[in-house]
mmJSON file of the N, C-alpha and C atoms, coordinates in Angstrom:
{"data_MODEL":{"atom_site":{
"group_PDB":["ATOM","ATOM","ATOM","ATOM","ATOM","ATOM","ATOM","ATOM","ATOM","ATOM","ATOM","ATOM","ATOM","ATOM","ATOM","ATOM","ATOM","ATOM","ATOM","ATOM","ATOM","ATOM","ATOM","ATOM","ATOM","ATOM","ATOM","ATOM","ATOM","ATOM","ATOM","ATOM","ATOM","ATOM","ATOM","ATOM","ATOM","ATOM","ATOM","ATOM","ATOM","ATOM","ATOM","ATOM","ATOM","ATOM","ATOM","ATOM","ATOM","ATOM","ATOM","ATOM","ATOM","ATOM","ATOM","ATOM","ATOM","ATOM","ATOM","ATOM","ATOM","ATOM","ATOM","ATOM","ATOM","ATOM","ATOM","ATOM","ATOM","ATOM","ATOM","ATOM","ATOM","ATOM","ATOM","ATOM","ATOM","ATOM","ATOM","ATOM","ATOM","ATOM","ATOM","ATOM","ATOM","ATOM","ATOM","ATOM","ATOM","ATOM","ATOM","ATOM","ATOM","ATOM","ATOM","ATOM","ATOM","ATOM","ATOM","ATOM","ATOM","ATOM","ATOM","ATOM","ATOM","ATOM","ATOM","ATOM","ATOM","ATOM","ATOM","ATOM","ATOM","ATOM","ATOM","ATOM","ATOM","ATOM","ATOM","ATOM","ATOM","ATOM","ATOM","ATOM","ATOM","ATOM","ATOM","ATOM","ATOM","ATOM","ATOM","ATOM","ATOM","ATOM","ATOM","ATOM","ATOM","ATOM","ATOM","ATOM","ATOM","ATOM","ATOM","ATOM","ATOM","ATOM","ATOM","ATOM","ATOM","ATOM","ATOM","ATOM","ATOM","ATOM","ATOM","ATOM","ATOM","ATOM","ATOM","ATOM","ATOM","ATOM","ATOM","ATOM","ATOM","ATOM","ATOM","ATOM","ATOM","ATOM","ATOM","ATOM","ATOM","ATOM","ATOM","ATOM","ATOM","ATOM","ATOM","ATOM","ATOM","ATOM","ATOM","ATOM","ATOM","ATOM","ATOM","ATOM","ATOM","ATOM","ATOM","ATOM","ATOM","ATOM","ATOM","ATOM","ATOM","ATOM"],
"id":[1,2,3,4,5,6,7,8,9,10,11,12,13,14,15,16,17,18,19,20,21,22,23,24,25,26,27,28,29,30,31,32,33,34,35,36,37,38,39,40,41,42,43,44,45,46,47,48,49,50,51,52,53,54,55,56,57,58,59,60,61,62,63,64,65,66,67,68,69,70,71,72,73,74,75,76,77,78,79,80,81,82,83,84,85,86,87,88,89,90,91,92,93,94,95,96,97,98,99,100,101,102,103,104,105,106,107,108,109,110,111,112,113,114,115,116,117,118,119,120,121,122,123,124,125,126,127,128,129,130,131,132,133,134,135,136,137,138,139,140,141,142,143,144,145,146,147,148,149,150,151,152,153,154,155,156,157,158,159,160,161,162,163,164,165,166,167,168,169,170,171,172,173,174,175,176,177,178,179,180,181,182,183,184,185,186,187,188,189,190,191,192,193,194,195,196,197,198],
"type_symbol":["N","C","C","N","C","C","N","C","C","N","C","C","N","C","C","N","C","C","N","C","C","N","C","C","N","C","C","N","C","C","N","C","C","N","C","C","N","C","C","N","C","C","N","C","C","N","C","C","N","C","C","N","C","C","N","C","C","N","C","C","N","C","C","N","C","C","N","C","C","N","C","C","N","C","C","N","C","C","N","C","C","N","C","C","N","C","C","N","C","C","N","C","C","N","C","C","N","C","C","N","C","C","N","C","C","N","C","C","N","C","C","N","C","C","N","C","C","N","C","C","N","C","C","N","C","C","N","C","C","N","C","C","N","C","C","N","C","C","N","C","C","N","C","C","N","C","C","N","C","C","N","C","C","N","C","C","N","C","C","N","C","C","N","C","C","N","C","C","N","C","C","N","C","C","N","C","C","N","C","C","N","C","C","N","C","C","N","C","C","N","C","C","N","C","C","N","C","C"],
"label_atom_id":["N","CA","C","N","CA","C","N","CA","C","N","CA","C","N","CA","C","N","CA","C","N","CA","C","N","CA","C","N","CA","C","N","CA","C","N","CA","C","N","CA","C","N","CA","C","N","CA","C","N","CA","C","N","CA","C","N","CA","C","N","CA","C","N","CA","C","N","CA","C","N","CA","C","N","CA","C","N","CA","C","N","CA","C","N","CA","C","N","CA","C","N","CA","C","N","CA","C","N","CA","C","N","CA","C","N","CA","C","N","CA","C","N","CA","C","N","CA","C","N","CA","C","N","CA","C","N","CA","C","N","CA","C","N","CA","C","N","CA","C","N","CA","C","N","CA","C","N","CA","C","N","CA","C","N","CA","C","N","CA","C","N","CA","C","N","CA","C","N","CA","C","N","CA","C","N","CA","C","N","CA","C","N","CA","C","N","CA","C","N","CA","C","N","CA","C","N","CA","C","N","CA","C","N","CA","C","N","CA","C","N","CA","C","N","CA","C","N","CA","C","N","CA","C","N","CA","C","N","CA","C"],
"label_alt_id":[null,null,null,null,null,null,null,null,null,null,null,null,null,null,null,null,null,null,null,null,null,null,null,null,null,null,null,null,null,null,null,null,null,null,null,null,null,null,null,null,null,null,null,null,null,null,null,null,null,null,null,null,null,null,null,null,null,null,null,null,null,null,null,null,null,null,null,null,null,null,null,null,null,null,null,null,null,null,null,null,null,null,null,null,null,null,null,null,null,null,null,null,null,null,null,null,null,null,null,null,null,null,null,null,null,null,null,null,null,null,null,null,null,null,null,null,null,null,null,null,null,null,null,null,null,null,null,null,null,null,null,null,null,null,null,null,null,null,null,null,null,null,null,null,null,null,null,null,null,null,null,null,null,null,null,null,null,null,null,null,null,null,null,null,null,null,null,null,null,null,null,null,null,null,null,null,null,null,null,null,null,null,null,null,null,null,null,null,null,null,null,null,null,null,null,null,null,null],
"label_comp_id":["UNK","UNK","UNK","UNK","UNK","UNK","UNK","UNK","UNK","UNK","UNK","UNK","UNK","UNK","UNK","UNK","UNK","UNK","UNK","UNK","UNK","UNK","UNK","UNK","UNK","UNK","UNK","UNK","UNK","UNK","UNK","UNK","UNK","UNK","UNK","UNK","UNK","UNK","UNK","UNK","UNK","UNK","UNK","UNK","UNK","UNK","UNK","UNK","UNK","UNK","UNK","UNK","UNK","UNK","UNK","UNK","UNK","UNK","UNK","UNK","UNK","UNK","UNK","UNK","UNK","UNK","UNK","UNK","UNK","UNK","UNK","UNK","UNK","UNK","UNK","UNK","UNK","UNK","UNK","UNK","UNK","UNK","UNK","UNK","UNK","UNK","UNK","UNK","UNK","UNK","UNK","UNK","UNK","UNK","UNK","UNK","UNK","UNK","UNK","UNK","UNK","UNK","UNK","UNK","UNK","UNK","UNK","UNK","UNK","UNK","UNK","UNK","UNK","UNK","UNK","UNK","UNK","UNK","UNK","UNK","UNK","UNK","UNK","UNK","UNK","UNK","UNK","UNK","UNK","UNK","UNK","UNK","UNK","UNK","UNK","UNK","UNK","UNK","UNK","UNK","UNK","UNK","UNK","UNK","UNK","UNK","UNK","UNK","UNK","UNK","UNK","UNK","UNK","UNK","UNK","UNK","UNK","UNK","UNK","UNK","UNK","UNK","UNK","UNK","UNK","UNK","UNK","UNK","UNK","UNK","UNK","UNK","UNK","UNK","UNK","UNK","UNK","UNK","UNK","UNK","UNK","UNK","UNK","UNK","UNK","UNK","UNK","UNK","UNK","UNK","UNK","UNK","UNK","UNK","UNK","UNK","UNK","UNK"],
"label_asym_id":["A","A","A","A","A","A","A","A","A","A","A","A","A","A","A","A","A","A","A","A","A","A","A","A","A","A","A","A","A","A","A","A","A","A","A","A","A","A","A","A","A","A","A","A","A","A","A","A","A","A","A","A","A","A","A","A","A","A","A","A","A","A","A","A","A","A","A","A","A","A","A","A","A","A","A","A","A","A","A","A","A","A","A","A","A","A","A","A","A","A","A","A","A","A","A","A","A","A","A","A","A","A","A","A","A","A","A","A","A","A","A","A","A","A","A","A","A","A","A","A","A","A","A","A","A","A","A","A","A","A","A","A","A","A","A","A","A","A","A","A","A","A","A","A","A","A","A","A","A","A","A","A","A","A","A","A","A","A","A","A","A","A","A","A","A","A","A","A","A","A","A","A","A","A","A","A","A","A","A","A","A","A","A","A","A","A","A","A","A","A","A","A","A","A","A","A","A","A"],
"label_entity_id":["1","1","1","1","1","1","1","1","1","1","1","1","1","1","1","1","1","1","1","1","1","1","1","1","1","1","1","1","1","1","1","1","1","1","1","1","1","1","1","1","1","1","1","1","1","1","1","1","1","1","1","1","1","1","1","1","1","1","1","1","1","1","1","1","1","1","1","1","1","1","1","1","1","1","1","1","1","1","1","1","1","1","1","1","1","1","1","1","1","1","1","1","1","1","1","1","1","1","1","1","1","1","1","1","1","1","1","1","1","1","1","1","1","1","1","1","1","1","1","1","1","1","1","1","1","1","1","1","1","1","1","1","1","1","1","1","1","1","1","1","1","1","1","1","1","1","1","1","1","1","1","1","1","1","1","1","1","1","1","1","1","1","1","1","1","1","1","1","1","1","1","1","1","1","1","1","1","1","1","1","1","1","1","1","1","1","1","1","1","1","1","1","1","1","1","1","1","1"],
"label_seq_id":[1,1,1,2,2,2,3,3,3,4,4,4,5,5,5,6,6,6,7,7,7,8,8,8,9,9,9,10,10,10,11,11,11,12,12,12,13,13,13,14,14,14,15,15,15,16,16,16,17,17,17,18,18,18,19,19,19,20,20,20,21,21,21,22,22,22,23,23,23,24,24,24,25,25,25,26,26,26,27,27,27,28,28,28,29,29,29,30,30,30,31,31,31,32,32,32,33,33,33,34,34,34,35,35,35,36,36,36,37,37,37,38,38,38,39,39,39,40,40,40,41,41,41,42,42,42,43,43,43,44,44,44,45,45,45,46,46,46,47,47,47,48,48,48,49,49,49,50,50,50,51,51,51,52,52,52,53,53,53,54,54,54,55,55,55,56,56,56,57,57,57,58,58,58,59,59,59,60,60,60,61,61,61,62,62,62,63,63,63,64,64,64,65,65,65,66,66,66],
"pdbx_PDB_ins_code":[null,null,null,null,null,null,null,null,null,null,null,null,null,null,null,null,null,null,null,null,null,null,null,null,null,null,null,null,null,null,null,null,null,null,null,null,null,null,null,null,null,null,null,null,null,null,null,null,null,null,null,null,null,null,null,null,null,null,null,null,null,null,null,null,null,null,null,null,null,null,null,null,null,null,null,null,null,null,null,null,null,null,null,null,null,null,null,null,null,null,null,null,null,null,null,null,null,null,null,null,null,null,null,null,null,null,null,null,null,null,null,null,null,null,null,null,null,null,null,null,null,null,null,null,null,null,null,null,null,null,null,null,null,null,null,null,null,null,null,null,null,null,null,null,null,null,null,null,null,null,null,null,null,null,null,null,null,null,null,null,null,null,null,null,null,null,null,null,null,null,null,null,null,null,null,null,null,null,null,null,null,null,null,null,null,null,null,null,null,null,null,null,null,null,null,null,null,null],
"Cartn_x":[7.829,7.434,8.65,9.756,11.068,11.263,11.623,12.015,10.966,9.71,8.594,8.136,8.73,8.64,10.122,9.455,9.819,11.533,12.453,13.073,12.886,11.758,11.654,10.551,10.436,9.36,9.441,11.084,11.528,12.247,12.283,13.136,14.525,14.679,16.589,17.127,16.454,17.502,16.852,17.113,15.971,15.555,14.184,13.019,11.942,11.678,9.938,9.017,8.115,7.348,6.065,5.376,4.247,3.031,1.889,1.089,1.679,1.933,2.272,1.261,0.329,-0.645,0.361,-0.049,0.213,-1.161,-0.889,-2.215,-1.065,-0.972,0.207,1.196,2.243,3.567,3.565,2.254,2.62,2.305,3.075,3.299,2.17,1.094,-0.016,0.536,0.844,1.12,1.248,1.258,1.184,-0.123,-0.03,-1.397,-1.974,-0.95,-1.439,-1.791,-1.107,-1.664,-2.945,-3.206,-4.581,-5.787,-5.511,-6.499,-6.746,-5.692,-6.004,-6.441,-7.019,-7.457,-9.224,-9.336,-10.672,-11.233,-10.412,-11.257,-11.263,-10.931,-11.207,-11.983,-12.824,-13.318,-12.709,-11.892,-11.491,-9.919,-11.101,-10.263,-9.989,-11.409,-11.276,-9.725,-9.951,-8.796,-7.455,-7.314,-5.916,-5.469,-6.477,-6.39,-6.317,-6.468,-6.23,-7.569,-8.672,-10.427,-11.048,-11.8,-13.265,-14.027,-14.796,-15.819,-17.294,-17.645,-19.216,-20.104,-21.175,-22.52,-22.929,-23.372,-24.05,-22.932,-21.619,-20.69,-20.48,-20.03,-19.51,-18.723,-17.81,-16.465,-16.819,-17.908,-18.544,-19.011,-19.839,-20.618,-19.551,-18.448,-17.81,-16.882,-16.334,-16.085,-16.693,-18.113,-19.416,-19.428,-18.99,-19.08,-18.416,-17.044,-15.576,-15.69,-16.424,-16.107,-17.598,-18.282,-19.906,-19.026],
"Cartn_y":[3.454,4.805,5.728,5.439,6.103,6.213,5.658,5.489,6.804,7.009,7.298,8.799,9.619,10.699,11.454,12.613,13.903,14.158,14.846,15.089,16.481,17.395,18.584,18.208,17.257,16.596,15.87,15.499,14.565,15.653,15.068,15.664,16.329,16.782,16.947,16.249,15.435,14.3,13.273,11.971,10.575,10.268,9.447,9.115,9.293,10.083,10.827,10.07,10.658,9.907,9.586,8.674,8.536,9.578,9.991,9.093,10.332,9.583,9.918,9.626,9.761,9.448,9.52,8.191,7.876,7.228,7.466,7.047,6.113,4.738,3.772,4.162,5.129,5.149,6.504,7.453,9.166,9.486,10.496,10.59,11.941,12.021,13.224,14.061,13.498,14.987,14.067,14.935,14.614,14.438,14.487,14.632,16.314,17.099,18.706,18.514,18.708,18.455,18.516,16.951,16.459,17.126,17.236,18.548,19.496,19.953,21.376,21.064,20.139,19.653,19.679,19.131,18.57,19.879,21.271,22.207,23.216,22.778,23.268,22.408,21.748,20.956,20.276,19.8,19.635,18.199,16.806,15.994,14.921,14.856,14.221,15.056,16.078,16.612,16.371,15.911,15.856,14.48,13.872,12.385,11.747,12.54,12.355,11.818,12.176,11.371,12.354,12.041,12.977,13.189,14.332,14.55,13.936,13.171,12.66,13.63,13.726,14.385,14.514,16.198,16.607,16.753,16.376,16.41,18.173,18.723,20.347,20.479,19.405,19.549,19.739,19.08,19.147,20.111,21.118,22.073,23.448,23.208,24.58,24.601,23.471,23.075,23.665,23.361,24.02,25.442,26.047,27.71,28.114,27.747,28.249,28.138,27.323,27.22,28.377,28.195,28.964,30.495],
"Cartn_z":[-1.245,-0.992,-1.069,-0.477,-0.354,-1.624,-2.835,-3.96,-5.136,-4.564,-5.291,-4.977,-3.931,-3.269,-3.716,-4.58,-4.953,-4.457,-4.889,-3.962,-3.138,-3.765,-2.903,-1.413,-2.001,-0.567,0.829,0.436,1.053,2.686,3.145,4.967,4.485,5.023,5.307,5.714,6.518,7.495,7.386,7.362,7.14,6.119,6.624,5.571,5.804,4.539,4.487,5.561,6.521,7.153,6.258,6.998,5.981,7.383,6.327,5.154,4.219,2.775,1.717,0.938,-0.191,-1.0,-2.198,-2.657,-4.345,-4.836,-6.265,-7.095,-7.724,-7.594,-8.739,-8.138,-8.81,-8.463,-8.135,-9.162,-8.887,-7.389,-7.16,-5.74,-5.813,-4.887,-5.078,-3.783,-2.818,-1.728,-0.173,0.354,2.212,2.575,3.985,4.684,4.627,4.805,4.502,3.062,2.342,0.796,0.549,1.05,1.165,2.138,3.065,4.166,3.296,2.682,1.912,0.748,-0.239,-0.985,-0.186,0.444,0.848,1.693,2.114,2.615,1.393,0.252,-0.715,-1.803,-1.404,-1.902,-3.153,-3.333,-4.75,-4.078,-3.538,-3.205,-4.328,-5.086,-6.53,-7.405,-7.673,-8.619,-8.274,-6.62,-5.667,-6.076,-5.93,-6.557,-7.778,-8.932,-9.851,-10.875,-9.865,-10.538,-10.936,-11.438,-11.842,-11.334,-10.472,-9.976,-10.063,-9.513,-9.772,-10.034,-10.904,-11.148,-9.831,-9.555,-8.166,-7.134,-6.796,-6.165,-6.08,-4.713,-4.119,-5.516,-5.411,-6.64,-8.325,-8.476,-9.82,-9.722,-9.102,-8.818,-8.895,-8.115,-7.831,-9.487,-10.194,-11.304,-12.339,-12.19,-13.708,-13.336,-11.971,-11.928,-12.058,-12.438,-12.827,-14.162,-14.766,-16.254,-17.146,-15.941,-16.687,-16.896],
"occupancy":[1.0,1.0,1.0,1.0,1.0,1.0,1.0,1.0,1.0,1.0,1.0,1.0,1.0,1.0,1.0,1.0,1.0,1.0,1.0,1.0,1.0,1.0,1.0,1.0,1.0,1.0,1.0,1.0,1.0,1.0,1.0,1.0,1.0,1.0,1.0,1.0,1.0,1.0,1.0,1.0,1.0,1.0,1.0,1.0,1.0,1.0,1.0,1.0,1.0,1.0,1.0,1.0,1.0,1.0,1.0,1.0,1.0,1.0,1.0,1.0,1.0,1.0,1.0,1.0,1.0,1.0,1.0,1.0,1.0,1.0,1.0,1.0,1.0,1.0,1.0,1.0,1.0,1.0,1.0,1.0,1.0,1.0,1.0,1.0,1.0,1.0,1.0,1.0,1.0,1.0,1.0,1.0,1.0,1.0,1.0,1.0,1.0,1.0,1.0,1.0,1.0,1.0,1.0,1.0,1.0,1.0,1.0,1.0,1.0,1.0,1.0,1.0,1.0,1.0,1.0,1.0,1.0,1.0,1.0,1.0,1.0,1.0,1.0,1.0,1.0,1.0,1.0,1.0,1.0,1.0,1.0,1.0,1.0,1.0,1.0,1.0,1.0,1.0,1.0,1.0,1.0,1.0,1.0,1.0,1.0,1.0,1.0,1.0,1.0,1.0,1.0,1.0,1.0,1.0,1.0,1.0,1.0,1.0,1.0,1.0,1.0,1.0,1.0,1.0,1.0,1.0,1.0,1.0,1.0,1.0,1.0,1.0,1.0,1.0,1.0,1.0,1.0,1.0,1.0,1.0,1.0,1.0,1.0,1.0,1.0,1.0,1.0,1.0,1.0,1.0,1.0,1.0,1.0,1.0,1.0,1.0,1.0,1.0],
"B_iso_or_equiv":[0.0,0.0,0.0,0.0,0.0,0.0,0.0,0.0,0.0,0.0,0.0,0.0,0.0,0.0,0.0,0.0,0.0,0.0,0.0,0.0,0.0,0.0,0.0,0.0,0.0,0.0,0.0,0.0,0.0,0.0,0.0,0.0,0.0,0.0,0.0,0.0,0.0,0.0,0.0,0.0,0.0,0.0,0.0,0.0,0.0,0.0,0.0,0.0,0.0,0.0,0.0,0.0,0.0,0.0,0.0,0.0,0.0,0.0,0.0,0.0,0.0,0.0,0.0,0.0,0.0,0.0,0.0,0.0,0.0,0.0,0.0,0.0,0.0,0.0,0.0,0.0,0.0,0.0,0.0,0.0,0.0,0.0,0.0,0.0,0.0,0.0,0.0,0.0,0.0,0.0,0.0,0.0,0.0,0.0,0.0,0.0,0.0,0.0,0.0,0.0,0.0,0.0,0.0,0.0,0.0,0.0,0.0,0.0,0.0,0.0,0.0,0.0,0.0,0.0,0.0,0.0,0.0,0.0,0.0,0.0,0.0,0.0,0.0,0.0,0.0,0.0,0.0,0.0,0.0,0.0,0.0,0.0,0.0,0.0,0.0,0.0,0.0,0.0,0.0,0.0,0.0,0.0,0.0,0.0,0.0,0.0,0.0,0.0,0.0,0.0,0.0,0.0,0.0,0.0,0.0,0.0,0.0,0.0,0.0,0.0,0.0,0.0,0.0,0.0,0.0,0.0,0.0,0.0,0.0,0.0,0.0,0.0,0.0,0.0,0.0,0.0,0.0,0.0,0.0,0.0,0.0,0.0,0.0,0.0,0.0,0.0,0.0,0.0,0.0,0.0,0.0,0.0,0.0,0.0,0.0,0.0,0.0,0.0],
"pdbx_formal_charge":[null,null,null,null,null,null,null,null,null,null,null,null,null,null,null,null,null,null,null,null,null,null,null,null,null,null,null,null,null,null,null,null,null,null,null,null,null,null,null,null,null,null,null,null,null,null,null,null,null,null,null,null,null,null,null,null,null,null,null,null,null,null,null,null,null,null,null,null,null,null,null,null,null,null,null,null,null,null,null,null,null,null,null,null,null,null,null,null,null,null,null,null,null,null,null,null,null,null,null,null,null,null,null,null,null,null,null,null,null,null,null,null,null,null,null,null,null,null,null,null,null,null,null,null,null,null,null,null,null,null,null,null,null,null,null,null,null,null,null,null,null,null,null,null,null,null,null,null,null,null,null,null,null,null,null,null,null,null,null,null,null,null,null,null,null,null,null,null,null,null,null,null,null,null,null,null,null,null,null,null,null,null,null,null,null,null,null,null,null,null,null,null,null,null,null,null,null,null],
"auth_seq_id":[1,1,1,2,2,2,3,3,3,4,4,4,5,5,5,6,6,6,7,7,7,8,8,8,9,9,9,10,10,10,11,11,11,12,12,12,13,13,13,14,14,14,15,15,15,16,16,16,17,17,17,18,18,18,19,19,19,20,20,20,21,21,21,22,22,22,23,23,23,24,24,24,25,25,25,26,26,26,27,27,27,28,28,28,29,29,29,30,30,30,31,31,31,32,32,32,33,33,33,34,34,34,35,35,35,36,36,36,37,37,37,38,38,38,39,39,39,40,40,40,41,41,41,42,42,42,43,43,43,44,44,44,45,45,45,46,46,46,47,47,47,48,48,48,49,49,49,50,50,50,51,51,51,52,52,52,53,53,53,54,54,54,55,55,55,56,56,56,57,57,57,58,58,58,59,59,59,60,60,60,61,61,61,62,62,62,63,63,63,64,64,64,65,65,65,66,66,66],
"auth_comp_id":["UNK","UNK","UNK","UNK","UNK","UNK","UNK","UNK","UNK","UNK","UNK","UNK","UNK","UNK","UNK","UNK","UNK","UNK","UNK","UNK","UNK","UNK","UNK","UNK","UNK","UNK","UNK","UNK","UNK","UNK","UNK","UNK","UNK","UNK","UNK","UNK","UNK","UNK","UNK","UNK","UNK","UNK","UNK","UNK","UNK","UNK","UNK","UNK","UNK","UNK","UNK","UNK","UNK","UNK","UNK","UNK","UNK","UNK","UNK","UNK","UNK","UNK","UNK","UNK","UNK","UNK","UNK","UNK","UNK","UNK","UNK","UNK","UNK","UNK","UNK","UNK","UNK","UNK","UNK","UNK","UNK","UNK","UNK","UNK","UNK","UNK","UNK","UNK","UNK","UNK","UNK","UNK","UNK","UNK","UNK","UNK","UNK","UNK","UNK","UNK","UNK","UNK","UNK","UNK","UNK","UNK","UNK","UNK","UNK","UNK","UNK","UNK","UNK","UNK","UNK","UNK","UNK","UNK","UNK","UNK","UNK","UNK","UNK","UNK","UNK","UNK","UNK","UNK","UNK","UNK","UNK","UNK","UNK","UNK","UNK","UNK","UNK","UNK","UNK","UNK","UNK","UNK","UNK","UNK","UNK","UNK","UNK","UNK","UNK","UNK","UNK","UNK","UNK","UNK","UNK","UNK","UNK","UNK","UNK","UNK","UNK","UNK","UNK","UNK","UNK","UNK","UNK","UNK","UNK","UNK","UNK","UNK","UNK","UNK","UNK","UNK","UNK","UNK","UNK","UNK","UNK","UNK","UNK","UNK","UNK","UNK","UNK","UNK","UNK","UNK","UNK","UNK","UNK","UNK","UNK","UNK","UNK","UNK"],
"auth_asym_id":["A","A","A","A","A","A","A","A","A","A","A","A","A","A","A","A","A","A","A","A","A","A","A","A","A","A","A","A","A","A","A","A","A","A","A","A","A","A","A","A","A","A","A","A","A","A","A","A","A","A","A","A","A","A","A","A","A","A","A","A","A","A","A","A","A","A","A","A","A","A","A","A","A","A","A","A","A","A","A","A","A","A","A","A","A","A","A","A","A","A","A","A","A","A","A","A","A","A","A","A","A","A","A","A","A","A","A","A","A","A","A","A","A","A","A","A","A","A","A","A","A","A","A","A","A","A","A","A","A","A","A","A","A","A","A","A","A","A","A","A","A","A","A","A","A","A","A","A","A","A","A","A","A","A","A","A","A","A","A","A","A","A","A","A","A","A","A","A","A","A","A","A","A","A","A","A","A","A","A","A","A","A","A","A","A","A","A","A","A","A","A","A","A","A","A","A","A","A"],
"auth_atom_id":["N","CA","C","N","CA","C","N","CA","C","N","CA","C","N","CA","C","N","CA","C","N","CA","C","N","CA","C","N","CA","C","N","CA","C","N","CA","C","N","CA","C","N","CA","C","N","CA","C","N","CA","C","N","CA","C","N","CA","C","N","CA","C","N","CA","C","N","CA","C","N","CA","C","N","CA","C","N","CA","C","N","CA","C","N","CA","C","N","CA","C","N","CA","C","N","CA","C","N","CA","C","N","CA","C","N","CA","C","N","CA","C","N","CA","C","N","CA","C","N","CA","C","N","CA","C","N","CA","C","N","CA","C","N","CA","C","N","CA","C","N","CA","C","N","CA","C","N","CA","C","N","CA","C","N","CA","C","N","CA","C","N","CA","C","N","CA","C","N","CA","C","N","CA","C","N","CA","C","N","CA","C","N","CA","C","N","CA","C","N","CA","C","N","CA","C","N","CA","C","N","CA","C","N","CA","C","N","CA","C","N","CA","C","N","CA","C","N","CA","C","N","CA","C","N","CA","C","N","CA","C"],
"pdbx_PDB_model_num":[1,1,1,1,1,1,1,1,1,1,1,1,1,1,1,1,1,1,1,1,1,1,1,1,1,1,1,1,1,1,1,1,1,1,1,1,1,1,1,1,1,1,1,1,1,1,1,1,1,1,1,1,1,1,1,1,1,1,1,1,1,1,1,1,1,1,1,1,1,1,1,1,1,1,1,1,1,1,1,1,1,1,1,1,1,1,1,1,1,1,1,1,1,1,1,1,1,1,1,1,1,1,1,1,1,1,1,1,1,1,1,1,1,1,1,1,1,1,1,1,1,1,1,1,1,1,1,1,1,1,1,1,1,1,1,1,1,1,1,1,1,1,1,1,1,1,1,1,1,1,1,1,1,1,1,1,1,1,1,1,1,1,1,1,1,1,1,1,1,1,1,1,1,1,1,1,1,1,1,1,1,1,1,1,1,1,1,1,1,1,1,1,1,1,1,1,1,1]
}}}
């Protein structure tokens, strides 16, 4: 994890605490990151997936693009 985290992400002092989210090796964000991903509905895109058919995220997705 130490090795795999950003250097603008990282502490001033220490080592990054966790939870850290990676997808493989890419490093996607923190725990804020992620909160703010999911009250914006859009936790698939944070993660690096595709929205399922009928999903908030697919939905708010097809009205950005309509």
């Amino acid at each position: 994890m130490r090795e795999n985290v950003p250097e603008d992400s990282r502490p001033a002092s220490g080592n990054p605490l966790p939870p850290r989210l990676f997808n493989a090796s890419r490093y996607l964000g923190d725990y804020e990151a992620f909160f703010e991903a999911r009250e914006n509905n859009a936790v698939y895109a944070f993660l690096g997936l595709t929205a399922p058919p009928g999903s908030k995220e697919a939905e708010a997705l097809a009205k950005q693009q309509a």
